[in-house]
C-alpha positions as CSV (number, residue, x, y, z in Angstrom):
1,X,187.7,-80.4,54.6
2,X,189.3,-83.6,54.7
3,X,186.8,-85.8,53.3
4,X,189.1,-89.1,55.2
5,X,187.7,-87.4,58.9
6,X,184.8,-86.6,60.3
7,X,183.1,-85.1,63.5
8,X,180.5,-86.4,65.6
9,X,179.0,-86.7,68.7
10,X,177.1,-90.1,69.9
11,X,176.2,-91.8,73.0
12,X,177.9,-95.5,74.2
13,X,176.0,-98.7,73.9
14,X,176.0,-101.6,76.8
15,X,176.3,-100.8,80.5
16,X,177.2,-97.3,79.9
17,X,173.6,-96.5,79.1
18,X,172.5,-96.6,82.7
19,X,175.0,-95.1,85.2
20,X,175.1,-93.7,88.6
21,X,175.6,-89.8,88.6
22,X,178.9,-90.9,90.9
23,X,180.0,-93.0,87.7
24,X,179.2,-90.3,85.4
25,X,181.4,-88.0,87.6
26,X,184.6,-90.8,87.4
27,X,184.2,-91.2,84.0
28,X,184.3,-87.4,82.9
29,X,186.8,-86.9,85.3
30,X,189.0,-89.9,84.6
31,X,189.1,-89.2,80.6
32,X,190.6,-85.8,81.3
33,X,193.7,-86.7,83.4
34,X,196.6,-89.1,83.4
35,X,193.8,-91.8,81.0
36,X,192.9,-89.4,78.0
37,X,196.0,-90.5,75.9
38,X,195.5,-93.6,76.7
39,X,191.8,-93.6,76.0
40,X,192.3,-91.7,72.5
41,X,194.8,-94.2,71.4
42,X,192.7,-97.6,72.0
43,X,189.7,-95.5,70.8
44,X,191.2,-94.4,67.6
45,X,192.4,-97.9,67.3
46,X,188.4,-99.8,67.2
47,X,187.1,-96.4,64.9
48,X,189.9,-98.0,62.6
49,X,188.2,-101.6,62.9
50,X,188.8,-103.3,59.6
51,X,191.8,-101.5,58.7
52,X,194.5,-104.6,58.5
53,X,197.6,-102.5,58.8
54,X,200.1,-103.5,61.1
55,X,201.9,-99.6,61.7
56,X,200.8,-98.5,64.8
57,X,203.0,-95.5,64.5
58,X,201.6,-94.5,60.8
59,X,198.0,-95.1,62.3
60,X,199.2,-92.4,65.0
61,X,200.6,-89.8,62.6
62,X,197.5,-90.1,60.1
63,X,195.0,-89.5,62.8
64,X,197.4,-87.0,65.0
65,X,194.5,-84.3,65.4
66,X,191.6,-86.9,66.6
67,X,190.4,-86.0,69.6
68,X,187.8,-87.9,72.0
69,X,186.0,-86.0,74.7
70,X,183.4,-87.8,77.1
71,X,181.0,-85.4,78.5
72,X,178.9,-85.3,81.5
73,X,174.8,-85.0,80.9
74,X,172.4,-86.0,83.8
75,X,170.8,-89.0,81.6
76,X,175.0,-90.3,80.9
77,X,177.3,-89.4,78.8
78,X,178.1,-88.4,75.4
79,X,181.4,-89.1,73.7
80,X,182.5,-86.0,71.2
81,X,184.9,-87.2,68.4
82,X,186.4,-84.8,66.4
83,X,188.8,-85.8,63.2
84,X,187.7,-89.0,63.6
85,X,188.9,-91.7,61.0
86,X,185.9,-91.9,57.9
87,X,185.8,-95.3,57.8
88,X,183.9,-95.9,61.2
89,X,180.5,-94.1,60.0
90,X,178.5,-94.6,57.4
91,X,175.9,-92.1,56.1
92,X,177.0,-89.8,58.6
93,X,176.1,-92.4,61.6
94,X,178.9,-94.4,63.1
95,X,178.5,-97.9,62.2
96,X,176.8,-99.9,65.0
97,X,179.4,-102.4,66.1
98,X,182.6,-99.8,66.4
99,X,180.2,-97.8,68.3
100,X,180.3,-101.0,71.0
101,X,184.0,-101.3,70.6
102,X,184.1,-97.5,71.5
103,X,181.8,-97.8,74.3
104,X,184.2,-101.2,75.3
105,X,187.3,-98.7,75.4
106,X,185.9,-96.5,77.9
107,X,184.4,-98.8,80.3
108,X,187.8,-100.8,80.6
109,X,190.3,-98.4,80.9
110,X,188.3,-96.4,83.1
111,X,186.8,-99.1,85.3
112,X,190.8,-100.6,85.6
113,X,192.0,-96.9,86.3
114,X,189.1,-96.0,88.9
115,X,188.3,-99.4,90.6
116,X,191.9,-101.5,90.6
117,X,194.9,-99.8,89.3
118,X,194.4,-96.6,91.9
119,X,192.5,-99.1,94.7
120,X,194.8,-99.4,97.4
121,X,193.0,-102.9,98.0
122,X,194.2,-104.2,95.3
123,X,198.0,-105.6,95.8
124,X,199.1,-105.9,92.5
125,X,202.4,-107.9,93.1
126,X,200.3,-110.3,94.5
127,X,199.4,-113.3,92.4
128,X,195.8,-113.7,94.1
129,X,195.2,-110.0,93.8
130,X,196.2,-110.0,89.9
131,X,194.1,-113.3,88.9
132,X,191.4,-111.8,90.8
133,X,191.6,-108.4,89.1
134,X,191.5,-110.0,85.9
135,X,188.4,-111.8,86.9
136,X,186.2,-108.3,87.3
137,X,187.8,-106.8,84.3
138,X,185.9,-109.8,82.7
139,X,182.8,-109.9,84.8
140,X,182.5,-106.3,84.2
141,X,182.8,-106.5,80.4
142,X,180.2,-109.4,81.0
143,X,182.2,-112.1,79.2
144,X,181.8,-114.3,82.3
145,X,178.6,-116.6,82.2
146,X,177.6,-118.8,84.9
147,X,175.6,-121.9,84.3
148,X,176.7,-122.1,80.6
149,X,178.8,-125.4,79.8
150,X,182.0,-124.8,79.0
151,X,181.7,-123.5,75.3
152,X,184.9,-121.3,74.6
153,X,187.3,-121.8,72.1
154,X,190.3,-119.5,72.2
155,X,192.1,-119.5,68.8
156,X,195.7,-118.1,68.7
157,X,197.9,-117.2,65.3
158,X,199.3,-114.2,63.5
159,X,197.9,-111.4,61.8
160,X,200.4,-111.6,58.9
161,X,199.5,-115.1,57.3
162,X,199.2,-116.4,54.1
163,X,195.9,-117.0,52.3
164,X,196.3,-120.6,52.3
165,X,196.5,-120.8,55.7
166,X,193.4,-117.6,56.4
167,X,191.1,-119.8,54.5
168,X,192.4,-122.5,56.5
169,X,191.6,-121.0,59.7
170,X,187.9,-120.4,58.5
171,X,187.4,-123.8,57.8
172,X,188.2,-124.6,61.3
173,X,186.2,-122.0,62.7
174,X,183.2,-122.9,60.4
175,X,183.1,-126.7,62.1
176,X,183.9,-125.6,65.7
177,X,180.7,-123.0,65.0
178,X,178.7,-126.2,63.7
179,X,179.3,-128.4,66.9
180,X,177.6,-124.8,68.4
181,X,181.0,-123.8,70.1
182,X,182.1,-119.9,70.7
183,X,185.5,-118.3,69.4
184,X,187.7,-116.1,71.6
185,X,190.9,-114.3,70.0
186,X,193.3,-111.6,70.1
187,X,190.3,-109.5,68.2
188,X,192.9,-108.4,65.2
189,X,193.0,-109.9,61.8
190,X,194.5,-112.7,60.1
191,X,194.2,-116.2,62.3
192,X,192.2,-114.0,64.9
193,X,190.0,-113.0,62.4
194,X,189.2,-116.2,60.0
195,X,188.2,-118.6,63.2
196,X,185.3,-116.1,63.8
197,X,184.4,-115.7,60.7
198,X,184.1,-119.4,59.7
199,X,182.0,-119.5,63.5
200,X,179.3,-117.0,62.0
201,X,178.4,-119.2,59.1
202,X,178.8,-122.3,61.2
203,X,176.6,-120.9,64.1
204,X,173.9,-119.4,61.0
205,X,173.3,-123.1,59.8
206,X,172.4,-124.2,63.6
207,X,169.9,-121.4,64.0
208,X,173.3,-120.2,67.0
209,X,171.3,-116.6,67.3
210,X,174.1,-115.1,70.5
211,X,177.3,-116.6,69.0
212,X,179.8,-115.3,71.3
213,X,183.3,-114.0,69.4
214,X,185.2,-112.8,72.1
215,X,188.1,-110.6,71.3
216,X,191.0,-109.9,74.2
217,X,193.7,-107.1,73.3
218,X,195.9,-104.7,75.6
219,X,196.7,-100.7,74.8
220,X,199.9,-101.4,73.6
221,X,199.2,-103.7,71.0
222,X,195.9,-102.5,69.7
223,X,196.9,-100.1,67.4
224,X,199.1,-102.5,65.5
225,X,196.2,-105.3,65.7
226,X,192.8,-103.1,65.3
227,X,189.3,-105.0,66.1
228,X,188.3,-107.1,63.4
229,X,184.5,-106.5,62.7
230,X,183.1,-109.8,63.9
231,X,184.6,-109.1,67.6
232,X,181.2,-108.4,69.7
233,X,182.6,-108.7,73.1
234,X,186.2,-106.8,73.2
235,X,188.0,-106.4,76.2
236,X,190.9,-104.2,76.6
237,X,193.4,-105.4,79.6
238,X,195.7,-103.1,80.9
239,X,198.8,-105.3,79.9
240,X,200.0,-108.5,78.0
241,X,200.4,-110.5,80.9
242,X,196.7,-109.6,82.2
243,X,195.3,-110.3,78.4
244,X,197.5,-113.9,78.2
245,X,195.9,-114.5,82.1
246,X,192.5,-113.4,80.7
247,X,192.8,-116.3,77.9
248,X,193.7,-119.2,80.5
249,X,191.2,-118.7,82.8
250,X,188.2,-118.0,80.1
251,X,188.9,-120.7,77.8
252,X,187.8,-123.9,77.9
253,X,190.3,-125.0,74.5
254,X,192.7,-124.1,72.5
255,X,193.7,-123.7,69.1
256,X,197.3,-122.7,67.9
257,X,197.2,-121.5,64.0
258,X,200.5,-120.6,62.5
259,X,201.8,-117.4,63.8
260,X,204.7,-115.4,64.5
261,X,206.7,-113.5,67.5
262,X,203.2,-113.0,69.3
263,X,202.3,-116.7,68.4
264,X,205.3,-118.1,69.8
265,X,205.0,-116.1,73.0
266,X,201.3,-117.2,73.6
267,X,202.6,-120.9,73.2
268,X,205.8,-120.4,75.8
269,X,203.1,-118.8,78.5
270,X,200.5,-121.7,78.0
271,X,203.0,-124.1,78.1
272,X,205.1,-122.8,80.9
273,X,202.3,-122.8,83.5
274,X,200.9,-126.3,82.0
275,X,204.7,-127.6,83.1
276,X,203.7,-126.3,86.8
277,X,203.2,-129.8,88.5
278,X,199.8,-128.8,90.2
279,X,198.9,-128.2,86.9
280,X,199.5,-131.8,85.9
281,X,196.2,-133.5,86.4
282,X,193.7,-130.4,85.1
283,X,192.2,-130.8,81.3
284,X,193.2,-128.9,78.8
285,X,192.7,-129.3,75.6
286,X,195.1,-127.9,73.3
287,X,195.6,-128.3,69.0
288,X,198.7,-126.9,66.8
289,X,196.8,-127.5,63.9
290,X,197.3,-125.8,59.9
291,X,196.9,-126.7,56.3
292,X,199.2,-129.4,54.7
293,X,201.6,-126.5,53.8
294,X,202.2,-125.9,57.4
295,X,203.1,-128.8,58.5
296,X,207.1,-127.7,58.6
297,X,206.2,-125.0,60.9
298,X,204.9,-127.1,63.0
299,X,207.6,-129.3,63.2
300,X,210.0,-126.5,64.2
301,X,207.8,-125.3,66.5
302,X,207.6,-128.8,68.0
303,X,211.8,-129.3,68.0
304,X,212.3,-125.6,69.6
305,X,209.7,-126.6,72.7
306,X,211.1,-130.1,73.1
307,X,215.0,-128.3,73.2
308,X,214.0,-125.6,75.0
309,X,211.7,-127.4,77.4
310,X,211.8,-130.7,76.9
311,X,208.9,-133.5,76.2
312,X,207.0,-132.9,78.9
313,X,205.8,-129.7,77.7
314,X,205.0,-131.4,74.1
315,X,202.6,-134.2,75.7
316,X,200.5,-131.0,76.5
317,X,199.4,-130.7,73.2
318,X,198.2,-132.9,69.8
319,X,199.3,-131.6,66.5
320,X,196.9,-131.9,63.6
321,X,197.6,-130.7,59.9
322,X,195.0,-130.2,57.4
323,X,191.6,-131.5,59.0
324,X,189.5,-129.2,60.2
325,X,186.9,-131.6,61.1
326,X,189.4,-133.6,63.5
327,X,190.4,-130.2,65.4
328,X,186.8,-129.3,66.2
329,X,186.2,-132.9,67.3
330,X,189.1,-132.7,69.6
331,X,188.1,-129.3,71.1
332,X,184.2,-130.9,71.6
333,X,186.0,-133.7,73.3
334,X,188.6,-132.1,75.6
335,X,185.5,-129.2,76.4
336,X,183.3,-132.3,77.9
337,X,186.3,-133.5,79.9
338,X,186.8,-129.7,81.2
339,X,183.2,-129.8,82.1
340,X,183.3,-133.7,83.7
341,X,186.3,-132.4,85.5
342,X,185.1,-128.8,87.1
343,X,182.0,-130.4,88.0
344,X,183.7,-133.3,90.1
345,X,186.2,-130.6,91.4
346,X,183.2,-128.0,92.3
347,X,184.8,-125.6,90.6
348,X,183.1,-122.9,88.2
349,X,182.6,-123.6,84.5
350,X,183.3,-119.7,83.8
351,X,186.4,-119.5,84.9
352,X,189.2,-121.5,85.9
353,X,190.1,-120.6,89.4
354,X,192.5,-124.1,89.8
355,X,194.7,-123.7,87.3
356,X,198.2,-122.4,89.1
357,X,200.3,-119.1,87.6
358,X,203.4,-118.1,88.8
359,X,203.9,-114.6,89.9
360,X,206.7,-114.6,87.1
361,X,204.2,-115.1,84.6
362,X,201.8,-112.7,86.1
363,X,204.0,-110.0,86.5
364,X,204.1,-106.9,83.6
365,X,207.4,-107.3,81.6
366,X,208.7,-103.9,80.1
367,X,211.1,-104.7,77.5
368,X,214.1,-102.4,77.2
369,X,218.0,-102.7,76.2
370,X,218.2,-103.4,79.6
371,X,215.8,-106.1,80.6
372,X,216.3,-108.0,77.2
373,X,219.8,-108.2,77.3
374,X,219.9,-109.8,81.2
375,X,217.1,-112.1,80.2
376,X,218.6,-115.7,81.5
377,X,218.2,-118.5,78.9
378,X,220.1,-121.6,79.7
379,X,218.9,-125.3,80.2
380,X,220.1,-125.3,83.4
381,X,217.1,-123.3,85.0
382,X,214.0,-124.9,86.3
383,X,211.8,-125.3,82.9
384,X,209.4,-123.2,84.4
385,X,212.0,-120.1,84.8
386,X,213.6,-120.6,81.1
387,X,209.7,-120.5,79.8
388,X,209.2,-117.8,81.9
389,X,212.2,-115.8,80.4
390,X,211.8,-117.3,76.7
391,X,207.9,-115.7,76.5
392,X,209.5,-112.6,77.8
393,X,212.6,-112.5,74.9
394,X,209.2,-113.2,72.3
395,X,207.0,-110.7,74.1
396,X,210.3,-107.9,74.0
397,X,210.7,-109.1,69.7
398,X,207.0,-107.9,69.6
399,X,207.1,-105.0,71.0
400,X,210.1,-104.0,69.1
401,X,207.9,-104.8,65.9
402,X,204.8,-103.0,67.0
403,X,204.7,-100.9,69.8
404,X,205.9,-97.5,69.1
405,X,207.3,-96.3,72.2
406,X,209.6,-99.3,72.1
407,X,210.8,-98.5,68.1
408,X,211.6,-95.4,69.1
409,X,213.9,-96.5,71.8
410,X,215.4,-99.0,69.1
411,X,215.6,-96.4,66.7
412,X,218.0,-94.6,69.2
413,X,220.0,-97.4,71.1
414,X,220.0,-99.8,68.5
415,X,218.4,-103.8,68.4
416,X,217.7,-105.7,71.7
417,X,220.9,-108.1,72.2
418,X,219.2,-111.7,73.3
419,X,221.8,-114.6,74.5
420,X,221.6,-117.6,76.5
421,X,223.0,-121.0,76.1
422,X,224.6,-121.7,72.6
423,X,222.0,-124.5,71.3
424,X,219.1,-122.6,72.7
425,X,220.3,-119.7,71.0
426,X,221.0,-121.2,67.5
427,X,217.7,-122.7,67.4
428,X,215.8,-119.5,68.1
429,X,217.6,-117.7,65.4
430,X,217.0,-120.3,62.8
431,X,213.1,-119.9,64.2
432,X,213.1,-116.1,64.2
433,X,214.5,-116.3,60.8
434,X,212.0,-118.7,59.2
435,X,209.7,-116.4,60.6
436,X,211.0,-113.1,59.0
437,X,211.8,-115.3,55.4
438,X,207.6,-116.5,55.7
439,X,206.6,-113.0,56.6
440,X,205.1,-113.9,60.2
441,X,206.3,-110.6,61.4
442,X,204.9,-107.9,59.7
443,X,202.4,-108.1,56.6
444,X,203.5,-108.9,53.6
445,X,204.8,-106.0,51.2
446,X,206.1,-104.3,54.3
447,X,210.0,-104.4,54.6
448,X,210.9,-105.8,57.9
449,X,214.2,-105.3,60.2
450,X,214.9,-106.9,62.7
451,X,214.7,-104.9,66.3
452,X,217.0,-107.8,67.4
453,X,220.3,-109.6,67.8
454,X,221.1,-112.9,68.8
455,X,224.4,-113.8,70.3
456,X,225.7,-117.1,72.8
């Protein structure tokens, strides 16, 4: 018997405790068609919560015979796992908070599969239609809370960072937690992970007893970037562009921590829909912010967005380095104007139905040989368009990192070809490589090649 697998059967925490017979019926149904590989991919993924490898594909091959089955009993249902990775259970009993990240797993890809992705209602090349599915993805997962001030921090950076700068990240989480404020992230580890962790001790000292740690992912990048254990709200979206939707309209802040490929992306997104000139006028307060030893990270970061899109985009944001106690204070400050704002403007606390995104930022990118190689990237385009197209050349350099389907199709054609406009181009080479050189890309002690080329 192999003593790293086990076999068990248990029933799902939260809403899926009290269902119609009709939802039963969906849910039993819906794991056995097109949704089970799917569904046993993000659910191996949270029974591997606390693992901090990066290799989707070895988590894959390790765990090849696990098997999920959700079946139907009057009362519910019961989920039946079978080779299921050891480190979920303990004394025989899975361990109580991967058994809500399981029961998270289910009720998202099932409620997007059943309710929007198959509703004809739903028009999802429709801007409207897509902000207001990701709205009851959220509602459903009950992360949306009317009558609470704003409160939500989301906190963005790498998985692969250096000590220096985790510890870093905890310090800021521990004061944002103190001044009583919740954490949102990407749910993985690394700068998703420390912000929470800091908010725990933070919200312990002020008696906090719901602290709210929020973490948003997507099935394609959940494998590489399992649930770190603090996560008690997780949310799977069915795609990147949903999850980075899902951040813009929950959070009330925002914190950037050093970071790589996914980091960079996050910032181009934010940015490029800040830019949008009805945009201009609505709070939102956003910190680069890292230990002293960050501080020339920073500054490339800062020269690639005033190149690429100019100084408009950088009086968006404040960078701070090495005060943790000044980033919280900003983030307490810019959360009251968020509230003094949506209050004059009638408009809910929970989420934020003014802010304006373009369809081009809304719409699901699928990064091929293809796609990546006609990306446009040239000064001459609106700002909003090259920001647009930038995110999706960062979004394409993760996948190739991560997402196994997409190193498979590397491993056969060869690296993505990106080229644009020759100053834009030698810029994001010099970035990308400082990136590889400080091991932003993958965890350190893992040999990394680039699934990329970049050419003018």
């Amino acid at each position: 018997m192999n003593s790293h697998v086990v076999d068990a059967s248990l029933y799902p925490a939260g809403m899926l405790t009290s269902l119609s017979r009709m939802e039963v019926e969906r849910l039993h149904d819906a794991s056995r068609g097109d949704l089970y590989e799917l569904l046993r991919r993000c659910s191996l993924a949270v029974l591997n919560s606390g693992n901090e490898s990066d290799d989707a594909e070895a988590l894959l091959a390790q765990y090849r015979d696990f098997e999920i089955q959700v079946e139907q009993f009057n009362r519910g249902i019961r989920l039946d796992l079978k080779n299921a990775p050891a480190i979920a259970f303990v004394d025989g009993k899975i361990i109580e908070g991967v058994r809500e990240l399981l029961s998270s797993v289910i009720r998202d890809l099932v409620y997007y599969d059943t309710e929007i992705g198959s509703n004809p209602d739903y028009r999802l090349d429709s801007g409207e239609h897509i902000s207001n599915a990701v709205f009851e993805i959220l509602r459903n997962a009950d992360v949306i809370q009317p009558r609470i001030v704003p409160h939500l921090v989301v906190c963005w950076g790498g998985h692969s960072i250096s000590r220096e700068e985790y510890d870093y990240t905890k310090l800021v989480g521990y004061e944002i937690g103190l001044r009583k404020m919740n954490v949102c992230t990407g749910c993985g580890p690394g700068a998703m992970k420390g912000p929470m962790k800091g908010a725990t001790i933070g919200h312990a000292k002020q008696r906090v007893k719901w602290g709210r740690y929020i973490g948003l992912t997507e099935p394609g990048i959940i494998a590489a970037e399992s649930p770190n254990p603090i996560v008690n709200r997780l949310v799977i979206l069915p795609d990147i562009e949903k999850r980075l939707e899902a951040f813009v309209r929950l959070g009330h802040g925002f914190v950037v921590f050093p970071g790589g490929a996914g980091t960079a992306e996050e910032i181009l997104y934010l940015l490029g829909i800040l830019l949008n000139p009805q945009n201009a006028d609505i709070p939102f307060p956003l910190v680069f912010t890292g230990p002293a030893s960050a501080a020339p990270y920073f500054e490339q970061i800062d020269a690639f967005i005033r190149l690429t899109l100019g100084d408009a985009a950088a009086s968006r944001y404040r960078i701070i380095i090495d005060d943790p106690q000044a980033v919280a204070l900003a983030m307490q400050e810019g959360l009251a104007e968020v509230r003094d704002y949506r209050s004059e403007q009638k408009d809910a606390w929970y989420y934020n139905w003014r802010l304006k995104i373009d369809l081009p930022f809304q719409q699901p990118f699928e990064p091929d040989h293809e796609q990546m190689a006609a990306l446009e990237i040239d000064s001459a385009l609106p700002v909003h368009e090259l920001a647009a197209n930038l995110r999706r050349a960062f979004s394409g350099i993760v996948a190739g990192n991560v997402k196994p389907r997409t190193l498979q199709a590397i491993r056969e054609k060869g690296k993505f070809c990106i080229s644009g406009e020759a100053a834009i181009m030698e810029s994001l080479d010099r970035l990308l490589a400082s990136f590889v050189a400080q091991h932003r890309m993958k965890l350190p002690g893992t040999t990394y090649e680039p699934c990329y080329r970049i050419s003018s």
